[in-house]
DRENLORO-161874 format. One record per residue (C-alpha): chain; x, y, z; residue in three letters. Coordinates in steps of 0.5 Angstrom, whole numbers, plus 500, padded with zeros to 3 digits. Layout:
<sites>
+-----+------+-------+-----+------+
| mol | east | north |  up | type |
+-----+------+-------+-----+------+
|   A |    X |     Y |   Z |  ALA |
...
+-----+------+-------+-----+------+
</sites>
This chain:
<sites>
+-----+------+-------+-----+------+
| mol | east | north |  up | type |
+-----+------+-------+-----+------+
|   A |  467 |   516 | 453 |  UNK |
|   A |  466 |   509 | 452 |  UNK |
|   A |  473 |   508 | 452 |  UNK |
|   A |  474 |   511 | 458 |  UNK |
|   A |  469 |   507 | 462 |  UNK |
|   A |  472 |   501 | 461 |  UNK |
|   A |  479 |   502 | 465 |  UNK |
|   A |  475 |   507 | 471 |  UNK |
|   A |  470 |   500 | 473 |  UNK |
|   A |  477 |   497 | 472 |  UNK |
|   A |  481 |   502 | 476 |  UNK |
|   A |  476 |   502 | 481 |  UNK |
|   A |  475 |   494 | 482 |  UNK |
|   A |  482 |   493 | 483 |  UNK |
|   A |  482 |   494 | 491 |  UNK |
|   A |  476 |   489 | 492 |  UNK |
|   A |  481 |   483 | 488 |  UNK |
|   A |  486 |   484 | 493 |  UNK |
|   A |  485 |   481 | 500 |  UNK |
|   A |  481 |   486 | 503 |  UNK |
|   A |  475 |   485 | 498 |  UNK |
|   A |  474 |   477 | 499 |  UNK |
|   A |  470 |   474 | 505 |  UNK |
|   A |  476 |   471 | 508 |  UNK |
|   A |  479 |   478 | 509 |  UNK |
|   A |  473 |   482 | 512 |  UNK |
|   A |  474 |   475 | 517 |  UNK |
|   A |  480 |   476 | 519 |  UNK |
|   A |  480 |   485 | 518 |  UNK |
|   A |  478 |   489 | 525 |  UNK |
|   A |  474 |   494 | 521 |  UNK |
|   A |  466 |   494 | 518 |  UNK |
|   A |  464 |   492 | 512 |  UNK |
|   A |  462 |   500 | 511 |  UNK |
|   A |  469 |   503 | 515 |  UNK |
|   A |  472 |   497 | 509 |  UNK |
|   A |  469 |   500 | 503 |  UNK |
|   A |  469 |   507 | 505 |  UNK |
|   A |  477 |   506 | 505 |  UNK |
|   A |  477 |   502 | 498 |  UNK |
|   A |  472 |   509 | 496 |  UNK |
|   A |  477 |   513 | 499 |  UNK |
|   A |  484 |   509 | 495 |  UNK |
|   A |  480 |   509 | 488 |  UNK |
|   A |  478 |   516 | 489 |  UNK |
|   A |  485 |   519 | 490 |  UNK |
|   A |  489 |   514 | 485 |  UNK |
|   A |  483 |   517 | 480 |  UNK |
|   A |  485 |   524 | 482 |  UNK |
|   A |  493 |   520 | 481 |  UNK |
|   A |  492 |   518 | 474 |  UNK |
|   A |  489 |   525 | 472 |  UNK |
|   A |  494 |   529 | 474 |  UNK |
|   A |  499 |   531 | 470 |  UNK |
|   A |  505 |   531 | 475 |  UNK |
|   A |  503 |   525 | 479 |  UNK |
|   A |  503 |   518 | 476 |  UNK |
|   A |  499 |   513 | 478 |  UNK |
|   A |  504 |   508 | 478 |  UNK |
|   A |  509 |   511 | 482 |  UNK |
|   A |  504 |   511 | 488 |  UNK |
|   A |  501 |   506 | 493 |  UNK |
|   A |  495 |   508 | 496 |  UNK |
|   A |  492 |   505 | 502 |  UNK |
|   A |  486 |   507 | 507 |  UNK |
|   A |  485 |   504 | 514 |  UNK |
|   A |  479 |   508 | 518 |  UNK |
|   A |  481 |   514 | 513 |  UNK |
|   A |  487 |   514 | 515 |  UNK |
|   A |  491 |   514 | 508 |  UNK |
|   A |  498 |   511 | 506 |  UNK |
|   A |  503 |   514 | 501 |  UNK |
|   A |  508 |   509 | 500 |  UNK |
|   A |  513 |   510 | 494 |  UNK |
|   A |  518 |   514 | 490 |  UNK |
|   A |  518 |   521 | 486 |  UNK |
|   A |  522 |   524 | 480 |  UNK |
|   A |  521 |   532 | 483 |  UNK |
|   A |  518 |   535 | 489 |  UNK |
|   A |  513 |   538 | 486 |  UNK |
|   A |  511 |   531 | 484 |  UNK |
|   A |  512 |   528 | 491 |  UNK |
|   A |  508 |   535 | 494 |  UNK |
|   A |  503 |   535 | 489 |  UNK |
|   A |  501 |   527 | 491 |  UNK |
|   A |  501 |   530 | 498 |  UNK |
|   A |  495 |   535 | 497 |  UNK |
|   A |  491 |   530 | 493 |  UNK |
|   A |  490 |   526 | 498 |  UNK |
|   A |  489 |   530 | 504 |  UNK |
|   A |  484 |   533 | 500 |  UNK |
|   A |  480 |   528 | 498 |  UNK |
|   A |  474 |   527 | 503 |  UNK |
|   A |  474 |   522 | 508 |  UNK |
|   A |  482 |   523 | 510 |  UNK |
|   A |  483 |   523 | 517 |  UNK |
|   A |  490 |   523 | 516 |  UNK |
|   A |  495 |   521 | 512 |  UNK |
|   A |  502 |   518 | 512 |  UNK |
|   A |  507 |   518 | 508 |  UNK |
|   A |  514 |   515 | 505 |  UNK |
|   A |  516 |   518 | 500 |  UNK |
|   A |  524 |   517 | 497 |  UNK |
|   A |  526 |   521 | 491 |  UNK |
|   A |  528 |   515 | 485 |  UNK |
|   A |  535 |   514 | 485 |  UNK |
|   A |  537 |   511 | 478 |  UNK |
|   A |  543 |   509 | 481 |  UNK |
|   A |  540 |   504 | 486 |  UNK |
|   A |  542 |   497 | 487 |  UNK |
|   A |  536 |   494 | 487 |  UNK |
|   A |  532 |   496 | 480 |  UNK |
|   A |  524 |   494 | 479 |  UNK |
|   A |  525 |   487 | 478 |  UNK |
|   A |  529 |   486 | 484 |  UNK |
|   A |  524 |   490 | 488 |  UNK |
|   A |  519 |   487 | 485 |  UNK |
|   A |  523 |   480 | 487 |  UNK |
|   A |  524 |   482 | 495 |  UNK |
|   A |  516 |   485 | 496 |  UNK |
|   A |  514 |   478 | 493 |  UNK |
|   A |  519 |   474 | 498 |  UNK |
|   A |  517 |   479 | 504 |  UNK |
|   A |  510 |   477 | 501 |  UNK |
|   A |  512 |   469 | 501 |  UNK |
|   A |  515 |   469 | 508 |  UNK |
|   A |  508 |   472 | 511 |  UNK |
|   A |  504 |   468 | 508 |  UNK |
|   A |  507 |   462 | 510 |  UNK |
|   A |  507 |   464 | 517 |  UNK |
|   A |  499 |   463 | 521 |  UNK |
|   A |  500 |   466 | 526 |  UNK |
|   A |  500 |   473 | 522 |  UNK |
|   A |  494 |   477 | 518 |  UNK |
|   A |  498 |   477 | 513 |  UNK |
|   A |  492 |   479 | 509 |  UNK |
|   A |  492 |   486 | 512 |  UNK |
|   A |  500 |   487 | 511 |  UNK |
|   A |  502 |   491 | 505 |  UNK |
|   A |  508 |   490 | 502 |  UNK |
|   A |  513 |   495 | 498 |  UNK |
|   A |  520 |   495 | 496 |  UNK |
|   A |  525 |   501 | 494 |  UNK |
|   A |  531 |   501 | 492 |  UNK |
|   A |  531 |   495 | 497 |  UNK |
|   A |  528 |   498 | 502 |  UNK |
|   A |  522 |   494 | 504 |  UNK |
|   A |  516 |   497 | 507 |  UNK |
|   A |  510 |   494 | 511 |  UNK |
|   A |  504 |   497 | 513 |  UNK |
|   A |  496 |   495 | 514 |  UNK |
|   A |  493 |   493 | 521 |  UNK |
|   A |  495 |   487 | 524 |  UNK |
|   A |  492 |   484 | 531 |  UNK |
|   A |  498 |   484 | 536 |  UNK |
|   A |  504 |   487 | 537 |  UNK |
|   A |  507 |   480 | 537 |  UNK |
|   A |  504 |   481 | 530 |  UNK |
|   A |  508 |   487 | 528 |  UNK |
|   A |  515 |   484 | 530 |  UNK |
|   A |  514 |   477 | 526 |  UNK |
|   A |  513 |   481 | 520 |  UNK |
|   A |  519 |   486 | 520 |  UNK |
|   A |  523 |   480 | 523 |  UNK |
|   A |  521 |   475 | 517 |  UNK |
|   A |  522 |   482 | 512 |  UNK |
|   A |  528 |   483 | 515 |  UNK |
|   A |  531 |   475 | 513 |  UNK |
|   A |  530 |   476 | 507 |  UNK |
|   A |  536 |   477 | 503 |  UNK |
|   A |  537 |   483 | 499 |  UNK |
|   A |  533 |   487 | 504 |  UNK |
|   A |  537 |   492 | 506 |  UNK |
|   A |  532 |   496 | 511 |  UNK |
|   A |  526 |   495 | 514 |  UNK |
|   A |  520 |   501 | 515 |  UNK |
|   A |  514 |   499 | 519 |  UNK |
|   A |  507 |   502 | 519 |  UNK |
|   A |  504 |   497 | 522 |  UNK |
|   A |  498 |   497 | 527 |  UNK |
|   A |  496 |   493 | 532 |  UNK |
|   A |  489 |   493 | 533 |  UNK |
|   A |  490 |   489 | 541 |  UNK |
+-----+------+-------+-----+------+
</sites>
């Protein structure tokens, strides 16, 4: 038991290293600190559920919640995989609604892990380095060379700036938003 605790307070305290656990981004983020905290119980819950299902890995998935709407981006090996993330997380108590974009993996893709790990993190850079954006509440993932963004922002001229600097990034071949604007 022991030896699975340790990793669980790990798993679920992940959320709250990230932006939206520090003071600096309940600040800048549209949401109460009880809505806040609510959507991190939701995204814990339903990569626990992940990471003890047999056909879903926790890995493969990333899991957001804004007011219990729930984000799936990623890729899948099969369908039953893709489906089985699908209905784990709109089962899970608090979700609102759900929003996915999943792609099946393509081993033969131009971009590999390294090089979407290296485009997410230059999307990442250029958003940061522009002050006029919350780039603490856009999240960020790339397949296959698609880029993808989501997360609450504070205007439409918000949402622009970010796919317009994601789409400058050389390498990124698509842009997906699911960005909202909470003006």
């Amino acid at each position: 038991m022991k030896k699975l605790l340790i990793p669980m307070l790990l798993f679920l305290l992940i959320p709250m290293l990230n932006s939206c656990g520090t003071i600096y981004g309940a600040a800048v983020d549209e949401r109460n600190v009880a809505t806040i905290a609510s959507d991190h119980e939701i995204k814990g819950k339903i990569l626990k559920r992940f990471a003890d299902d047999e056909n879903v890995g926790v890995l493969d998935f990333s899991v957001s919640s804004y007011k219990g709407h729930v984000y799936l981006i990623g890729e899948y090996e099969t369908l039953t995989q893709k489906n089985r993330a699908i209905q784990l997380a709109r089962n899970e108590q608090g979700v609102t609604g759900i929003t996915t974009y999943l792609i099946p993996e393509d081993p033969k893709a131009m971009c590999g892990t390294a090089k979407n790990l290296e485009l997410t993190g230059k999307v990442k850079a250029a958003l940061i380095g522009d002050k006029n954006i919350w780039s603490t509440n856009v999240d960020v993932k790339t397949m296959q060379c698609t880029t993808v963004l989501w997360g609450l922002v504070g205007s439409k001229t918000e949402i622009n700036k970010a796919i317009a600097h994601a789409k400058s990034v050389k390498g990124v071949t698509k842009v997906k938003s699911f960005l909202k604007a909470v003006k």
